[in-house]
MOPAC internal coordinates of N, CA, C and O (Angstrom, degrees):
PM7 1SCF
backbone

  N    0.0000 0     0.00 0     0.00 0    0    0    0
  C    1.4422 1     0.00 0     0.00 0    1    0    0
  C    1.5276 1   107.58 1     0.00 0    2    1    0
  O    1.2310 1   119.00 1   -50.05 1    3    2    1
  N    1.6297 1   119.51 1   129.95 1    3    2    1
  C    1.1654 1   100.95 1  -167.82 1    5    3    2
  C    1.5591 1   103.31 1   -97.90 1    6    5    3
  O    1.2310 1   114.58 1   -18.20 1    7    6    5
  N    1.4994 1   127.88 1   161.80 1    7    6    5
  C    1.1196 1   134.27 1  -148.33 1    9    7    6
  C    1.3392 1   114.24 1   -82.22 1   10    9    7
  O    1.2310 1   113.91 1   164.69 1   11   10    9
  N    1.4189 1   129.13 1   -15.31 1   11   10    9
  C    1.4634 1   130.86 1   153.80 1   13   11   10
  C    1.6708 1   119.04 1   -64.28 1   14   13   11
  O    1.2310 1   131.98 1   137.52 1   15   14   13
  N    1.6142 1    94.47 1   -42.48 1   15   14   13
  C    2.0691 1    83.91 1   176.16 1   17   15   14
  C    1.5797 1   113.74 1   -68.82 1   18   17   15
  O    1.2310 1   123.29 1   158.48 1   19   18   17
  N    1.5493 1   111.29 1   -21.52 1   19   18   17
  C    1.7240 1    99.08 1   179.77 1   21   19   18
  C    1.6595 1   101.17 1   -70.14 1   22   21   19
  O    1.2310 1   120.99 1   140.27 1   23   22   21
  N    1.8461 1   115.71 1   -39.73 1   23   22   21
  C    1.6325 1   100.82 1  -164.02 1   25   23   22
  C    1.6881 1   109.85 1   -69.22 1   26   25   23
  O    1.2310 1   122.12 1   176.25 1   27   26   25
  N    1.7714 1   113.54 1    -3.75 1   27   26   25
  C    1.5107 1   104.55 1  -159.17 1   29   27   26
  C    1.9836 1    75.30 1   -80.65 1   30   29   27
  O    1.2310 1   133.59 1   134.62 1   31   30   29
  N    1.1992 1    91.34 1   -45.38 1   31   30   29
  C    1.9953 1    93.95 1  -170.85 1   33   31   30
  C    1.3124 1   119.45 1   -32.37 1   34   33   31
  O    1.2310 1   130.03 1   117.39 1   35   34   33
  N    1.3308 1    98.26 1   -62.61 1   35   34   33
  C    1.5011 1   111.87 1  -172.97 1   37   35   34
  C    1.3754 1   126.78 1   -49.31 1   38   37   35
  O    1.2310 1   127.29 1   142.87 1   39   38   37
  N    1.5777 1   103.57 1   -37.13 1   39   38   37
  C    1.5822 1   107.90 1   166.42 1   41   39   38
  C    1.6387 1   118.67 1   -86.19 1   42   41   39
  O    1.2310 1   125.63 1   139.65 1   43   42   41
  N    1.1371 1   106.78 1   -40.35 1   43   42   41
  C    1.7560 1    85.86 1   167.05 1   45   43   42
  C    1.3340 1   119.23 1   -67.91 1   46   45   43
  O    1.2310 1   113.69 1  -171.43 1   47   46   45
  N    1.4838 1   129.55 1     8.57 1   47   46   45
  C    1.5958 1   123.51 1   178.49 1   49   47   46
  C    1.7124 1    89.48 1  -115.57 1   50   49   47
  O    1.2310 1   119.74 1   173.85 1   51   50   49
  N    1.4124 1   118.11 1    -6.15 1   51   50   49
  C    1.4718 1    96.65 1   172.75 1   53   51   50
  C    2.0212 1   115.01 1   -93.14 1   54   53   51
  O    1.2310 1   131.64 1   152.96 1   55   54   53
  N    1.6940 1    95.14 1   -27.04 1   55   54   53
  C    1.5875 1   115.58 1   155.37 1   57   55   54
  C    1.5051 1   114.62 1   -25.55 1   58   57   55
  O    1.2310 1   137.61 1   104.43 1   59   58   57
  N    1.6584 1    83.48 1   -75.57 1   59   58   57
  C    1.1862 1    96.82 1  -155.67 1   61   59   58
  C    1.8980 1   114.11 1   -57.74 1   62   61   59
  O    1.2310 1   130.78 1   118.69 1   63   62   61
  N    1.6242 1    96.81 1   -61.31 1   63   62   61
  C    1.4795 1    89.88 1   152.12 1   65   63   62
  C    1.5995 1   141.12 1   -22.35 1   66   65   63
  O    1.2310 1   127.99 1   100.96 1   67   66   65
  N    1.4827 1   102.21 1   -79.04 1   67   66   65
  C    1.5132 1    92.71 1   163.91 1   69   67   66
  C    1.4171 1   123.32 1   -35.26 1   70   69   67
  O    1.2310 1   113.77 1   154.00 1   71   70   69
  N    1.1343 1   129.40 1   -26.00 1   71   70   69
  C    1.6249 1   127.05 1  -156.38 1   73   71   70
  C    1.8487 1    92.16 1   -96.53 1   74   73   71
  O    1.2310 1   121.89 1   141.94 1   75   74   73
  N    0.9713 1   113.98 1   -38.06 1   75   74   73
  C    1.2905 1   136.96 1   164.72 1   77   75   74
  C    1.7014 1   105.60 1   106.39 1   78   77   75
  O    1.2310 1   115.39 1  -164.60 1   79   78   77
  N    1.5916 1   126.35 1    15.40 1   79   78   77
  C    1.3707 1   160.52 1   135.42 1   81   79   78
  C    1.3804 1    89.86 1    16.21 1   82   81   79
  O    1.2310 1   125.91 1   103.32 1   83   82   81
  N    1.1760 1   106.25 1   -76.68 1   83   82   81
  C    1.7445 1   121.75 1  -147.09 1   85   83   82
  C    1.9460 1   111.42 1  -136.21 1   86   85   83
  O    1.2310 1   122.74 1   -80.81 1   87   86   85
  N    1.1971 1   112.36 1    99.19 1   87   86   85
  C    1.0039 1   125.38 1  -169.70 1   89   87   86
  C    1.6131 1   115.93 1  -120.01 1   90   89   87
  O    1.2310 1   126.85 1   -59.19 1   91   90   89
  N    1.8782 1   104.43 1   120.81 1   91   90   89
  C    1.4878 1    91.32 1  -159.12 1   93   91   90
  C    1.8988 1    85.46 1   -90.63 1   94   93   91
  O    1.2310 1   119.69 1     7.63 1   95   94   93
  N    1.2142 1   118.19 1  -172.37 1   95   94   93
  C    1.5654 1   123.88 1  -173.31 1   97   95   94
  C    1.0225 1   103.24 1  -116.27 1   98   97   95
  O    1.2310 1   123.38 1   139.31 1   99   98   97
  N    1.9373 1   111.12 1   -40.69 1   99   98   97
  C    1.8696 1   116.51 1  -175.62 1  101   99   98
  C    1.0880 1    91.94 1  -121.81 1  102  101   99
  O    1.2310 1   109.68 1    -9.25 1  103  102  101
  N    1.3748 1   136.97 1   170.75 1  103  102  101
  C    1.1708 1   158.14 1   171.61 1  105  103  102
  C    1.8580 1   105.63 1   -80.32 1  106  105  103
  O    1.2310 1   123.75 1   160.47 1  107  106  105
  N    1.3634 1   110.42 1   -19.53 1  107  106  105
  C    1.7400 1   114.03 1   173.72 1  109  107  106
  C    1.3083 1    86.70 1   -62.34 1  110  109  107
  O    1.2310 1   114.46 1    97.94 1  111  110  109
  N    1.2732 1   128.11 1   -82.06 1  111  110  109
  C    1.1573 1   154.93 1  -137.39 1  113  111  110
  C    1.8909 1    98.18 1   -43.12 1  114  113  111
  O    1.2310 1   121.39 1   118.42 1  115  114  113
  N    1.7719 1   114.94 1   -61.58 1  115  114  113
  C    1.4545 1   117.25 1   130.81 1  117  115  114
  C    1.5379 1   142.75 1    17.77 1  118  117  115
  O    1.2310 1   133.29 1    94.95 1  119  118  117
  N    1.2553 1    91.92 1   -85.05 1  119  118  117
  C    1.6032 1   126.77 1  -169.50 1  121  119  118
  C    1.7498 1    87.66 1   -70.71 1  122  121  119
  O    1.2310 1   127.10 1   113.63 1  123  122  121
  N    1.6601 1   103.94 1   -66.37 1  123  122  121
  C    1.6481 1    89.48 1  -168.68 1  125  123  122
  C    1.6625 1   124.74 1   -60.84 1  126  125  123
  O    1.2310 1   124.54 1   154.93 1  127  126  125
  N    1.4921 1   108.89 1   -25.07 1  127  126  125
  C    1.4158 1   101.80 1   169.19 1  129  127  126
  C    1.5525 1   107.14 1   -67.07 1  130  129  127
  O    1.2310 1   123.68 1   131.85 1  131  130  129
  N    0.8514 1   110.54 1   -48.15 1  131  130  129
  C    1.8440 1   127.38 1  -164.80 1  133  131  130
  C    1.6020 1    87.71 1   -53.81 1  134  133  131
  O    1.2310 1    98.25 1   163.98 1  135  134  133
  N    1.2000 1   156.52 1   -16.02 1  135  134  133
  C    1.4101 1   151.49 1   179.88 1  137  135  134
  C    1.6068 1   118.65 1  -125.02 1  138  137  135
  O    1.2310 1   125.30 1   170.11 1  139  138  137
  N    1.6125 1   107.43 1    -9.89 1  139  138  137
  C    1.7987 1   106.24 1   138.84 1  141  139  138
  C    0.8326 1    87.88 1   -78.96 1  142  141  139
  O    1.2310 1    84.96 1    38.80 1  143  142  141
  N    1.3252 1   171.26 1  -141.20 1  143  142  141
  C    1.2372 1   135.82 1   -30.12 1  145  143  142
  C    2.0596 1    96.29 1   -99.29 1  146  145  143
  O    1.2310 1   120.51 1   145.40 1  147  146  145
  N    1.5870 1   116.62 1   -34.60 1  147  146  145
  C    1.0035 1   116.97 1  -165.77 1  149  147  146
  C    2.0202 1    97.15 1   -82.13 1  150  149  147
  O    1.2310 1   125.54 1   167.97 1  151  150  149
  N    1.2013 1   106.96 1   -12.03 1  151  150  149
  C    1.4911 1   110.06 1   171.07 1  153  151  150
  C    1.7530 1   104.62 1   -71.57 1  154  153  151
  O    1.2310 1   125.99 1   129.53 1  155  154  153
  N    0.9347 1   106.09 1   -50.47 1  155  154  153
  C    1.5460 1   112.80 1   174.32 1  157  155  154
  C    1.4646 1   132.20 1   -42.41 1  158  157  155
  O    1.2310 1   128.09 1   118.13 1  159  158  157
  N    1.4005 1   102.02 1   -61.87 1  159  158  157
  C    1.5133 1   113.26 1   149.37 1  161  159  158
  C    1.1807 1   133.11 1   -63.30 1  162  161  159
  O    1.2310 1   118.68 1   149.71 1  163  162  161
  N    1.2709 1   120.13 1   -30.29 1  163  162  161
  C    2.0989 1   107.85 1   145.81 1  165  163  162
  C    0.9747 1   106.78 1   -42.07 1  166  165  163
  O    1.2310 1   108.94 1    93.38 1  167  166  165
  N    1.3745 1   138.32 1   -86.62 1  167  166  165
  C    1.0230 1   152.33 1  -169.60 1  169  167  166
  C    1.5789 1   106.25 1   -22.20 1  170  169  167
  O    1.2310 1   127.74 1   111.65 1  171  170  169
  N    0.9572 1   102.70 1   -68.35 1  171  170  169
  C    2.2862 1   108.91 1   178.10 1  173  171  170
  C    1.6017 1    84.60 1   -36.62 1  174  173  171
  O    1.2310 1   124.27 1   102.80 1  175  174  173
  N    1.3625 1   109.41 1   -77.20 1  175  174  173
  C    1.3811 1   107.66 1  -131.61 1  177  175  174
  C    1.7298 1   110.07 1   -80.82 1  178  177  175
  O    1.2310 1   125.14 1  -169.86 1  179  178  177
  N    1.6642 1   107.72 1    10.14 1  179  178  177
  C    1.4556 1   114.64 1   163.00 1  181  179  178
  C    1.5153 1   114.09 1   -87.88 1  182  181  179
  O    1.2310 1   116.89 1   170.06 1  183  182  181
  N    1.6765 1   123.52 1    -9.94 1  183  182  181
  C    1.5160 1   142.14 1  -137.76 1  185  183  182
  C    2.2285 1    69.25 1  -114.64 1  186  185  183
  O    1.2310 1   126.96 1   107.54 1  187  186  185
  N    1.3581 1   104.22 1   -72.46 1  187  186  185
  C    1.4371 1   102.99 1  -167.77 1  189  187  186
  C    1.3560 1   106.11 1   -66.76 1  190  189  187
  O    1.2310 1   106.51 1  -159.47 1  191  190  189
  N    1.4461 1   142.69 1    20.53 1  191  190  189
  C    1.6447 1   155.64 1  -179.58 1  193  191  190
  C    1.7956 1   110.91 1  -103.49 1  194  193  191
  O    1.2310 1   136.65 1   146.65 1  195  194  193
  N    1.7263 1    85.37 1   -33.35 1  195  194  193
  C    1.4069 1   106.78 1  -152.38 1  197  195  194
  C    1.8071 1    83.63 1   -86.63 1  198  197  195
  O    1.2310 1   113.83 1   154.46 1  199  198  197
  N    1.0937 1   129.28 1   -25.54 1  199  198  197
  C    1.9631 1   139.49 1  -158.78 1  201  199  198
  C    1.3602 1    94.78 1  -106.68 1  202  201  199
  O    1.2310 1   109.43 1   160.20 1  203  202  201
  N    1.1724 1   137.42 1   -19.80 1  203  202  201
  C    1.6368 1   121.95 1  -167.77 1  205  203  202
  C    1.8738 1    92.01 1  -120.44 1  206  205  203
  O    1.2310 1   114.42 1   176.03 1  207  206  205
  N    1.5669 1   128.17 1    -3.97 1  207  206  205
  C    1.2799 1   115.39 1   155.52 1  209  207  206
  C    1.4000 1   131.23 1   -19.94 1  210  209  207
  O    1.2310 1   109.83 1   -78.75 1  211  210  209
  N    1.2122 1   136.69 1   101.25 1  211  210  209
  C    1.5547 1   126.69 1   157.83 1  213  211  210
  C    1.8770 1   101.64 1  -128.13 1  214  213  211
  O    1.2310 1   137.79 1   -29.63 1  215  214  213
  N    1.4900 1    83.13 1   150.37 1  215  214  213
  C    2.3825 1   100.60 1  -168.50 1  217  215  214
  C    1.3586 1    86.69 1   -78.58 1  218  217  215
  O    1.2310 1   107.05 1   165.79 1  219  218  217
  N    1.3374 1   141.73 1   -14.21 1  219  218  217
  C    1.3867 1   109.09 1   173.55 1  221  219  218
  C    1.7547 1   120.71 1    62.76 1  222  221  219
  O    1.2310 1   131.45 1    26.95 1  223  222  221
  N    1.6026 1    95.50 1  -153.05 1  223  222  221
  C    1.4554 1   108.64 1   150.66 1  225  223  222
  C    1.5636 1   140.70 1   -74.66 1  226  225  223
  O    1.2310 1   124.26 1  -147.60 1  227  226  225
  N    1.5191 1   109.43 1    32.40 1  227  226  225
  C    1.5029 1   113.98 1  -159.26 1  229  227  226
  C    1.2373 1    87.14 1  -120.11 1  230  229  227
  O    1.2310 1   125.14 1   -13.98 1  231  230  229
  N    1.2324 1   107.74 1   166.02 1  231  230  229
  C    1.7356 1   121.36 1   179.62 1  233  231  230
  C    1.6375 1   103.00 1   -91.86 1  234  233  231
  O    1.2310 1   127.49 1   -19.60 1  235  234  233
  N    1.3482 1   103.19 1   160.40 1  235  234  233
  C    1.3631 1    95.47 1  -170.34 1  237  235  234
  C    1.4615 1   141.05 1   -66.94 1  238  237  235
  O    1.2310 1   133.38 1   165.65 1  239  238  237
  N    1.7746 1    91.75 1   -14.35 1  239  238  237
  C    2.0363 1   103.78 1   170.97 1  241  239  238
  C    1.1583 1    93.81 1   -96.64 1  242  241  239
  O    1.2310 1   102.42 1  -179.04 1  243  242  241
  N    1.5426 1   149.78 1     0.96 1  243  242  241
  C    1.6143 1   126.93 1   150.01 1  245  243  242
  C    1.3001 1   101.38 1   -58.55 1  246  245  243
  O    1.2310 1   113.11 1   105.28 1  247  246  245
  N    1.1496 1   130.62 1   -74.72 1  247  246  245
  C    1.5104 1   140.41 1  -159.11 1  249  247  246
  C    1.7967 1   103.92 1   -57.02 1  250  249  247
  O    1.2310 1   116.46 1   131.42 1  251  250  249
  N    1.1121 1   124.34 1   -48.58 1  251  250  249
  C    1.6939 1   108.89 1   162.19 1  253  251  250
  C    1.2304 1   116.38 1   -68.91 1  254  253  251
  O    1.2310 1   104.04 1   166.89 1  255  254  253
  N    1.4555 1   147.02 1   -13.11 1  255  254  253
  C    1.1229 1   134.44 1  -175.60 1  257  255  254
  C    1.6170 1    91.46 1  -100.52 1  258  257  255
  O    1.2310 1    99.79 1   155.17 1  259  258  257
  N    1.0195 1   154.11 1   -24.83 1  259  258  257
  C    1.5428 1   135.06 1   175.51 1  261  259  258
  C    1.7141 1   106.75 1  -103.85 1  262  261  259
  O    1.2310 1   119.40 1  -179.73 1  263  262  261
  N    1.4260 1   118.75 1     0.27 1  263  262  261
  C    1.2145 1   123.01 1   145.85 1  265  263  262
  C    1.4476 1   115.66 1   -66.70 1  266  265  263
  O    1.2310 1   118.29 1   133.78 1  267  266  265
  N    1.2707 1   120.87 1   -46.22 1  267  266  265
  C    1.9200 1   118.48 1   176.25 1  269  267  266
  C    1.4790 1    99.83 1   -68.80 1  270  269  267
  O    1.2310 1   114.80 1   147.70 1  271  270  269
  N    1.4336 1   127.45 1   -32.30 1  271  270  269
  C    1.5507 1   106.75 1  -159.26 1  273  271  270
  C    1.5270 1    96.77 1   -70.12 1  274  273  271
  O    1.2310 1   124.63 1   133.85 1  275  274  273
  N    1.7435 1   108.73 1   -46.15 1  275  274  273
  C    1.6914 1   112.41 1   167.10 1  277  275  274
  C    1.5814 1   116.71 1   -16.86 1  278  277  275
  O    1.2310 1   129.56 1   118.97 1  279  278  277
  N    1.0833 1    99.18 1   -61.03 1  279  278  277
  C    1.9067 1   112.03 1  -161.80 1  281  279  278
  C    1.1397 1   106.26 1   -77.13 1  282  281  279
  O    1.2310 1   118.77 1   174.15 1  283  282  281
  N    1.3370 1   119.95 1    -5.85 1  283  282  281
  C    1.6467 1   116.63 1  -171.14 1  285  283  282
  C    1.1335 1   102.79 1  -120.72 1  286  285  283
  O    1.2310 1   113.48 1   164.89 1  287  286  285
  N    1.8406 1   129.93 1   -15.11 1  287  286  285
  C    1.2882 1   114.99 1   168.29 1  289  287  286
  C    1.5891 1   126.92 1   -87.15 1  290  289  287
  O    1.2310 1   131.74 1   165.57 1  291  290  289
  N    1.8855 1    94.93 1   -14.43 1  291  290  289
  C    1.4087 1   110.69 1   172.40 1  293  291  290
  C    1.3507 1   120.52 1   -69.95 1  294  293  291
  O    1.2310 1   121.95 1   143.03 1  295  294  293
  N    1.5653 1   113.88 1   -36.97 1  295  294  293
  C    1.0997 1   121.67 1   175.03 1  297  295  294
  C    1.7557 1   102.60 1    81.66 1  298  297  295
  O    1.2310 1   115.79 1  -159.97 1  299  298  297
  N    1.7642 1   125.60 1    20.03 1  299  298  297
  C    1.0330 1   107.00 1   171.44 1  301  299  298
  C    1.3011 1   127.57 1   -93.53 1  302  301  299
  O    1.2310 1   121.32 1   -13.02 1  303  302  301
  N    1.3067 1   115.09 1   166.98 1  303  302  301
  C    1.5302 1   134.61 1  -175.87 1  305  303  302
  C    1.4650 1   107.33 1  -108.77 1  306  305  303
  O    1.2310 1   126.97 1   -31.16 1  307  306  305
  N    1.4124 1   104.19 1   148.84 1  307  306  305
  C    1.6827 1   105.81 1   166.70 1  309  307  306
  C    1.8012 1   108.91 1   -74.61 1  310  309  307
  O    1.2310 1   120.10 1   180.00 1  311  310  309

């Protein structure tokens, strides 16, 4: 998770709190958003992994086989 998306987080969950917006009941409840959200941002930054790809010095079934692992850890769709 890179360290600007946790500080944008942190203040809209301290916002929101204060406002009294969004109120967790358990601390699970917490934790499980608190780990979508860092699932989420893998996800981006396997999507922007998947756009700056070039085979380089690799033969051409290196570069499709860690091109599929790309697409399958991003989980994107057209």
């Amino acid at each position: 998770m890179q360290r600007r998306s946790v500080d944008i987080w942190k203040e809209n969950i301290l916002d929101d709190l204060e406002e009294e917006y969004w109120k967790f009941k358990l601390v699970k409840e917490f934790l499980v958003e608190l780990k979508e959200f860092g699932e989420r941002d893998d996800k981006s930054a396997k999507i922007v992994e998947l756009k700056m790809m070039k085979q380089g010095s690799r033969t051409m079934e290196e570069f499709v086989q860690e091109f599929k692992r790309t697409i399958r850890e991003s989980e994107y769709k057209r």
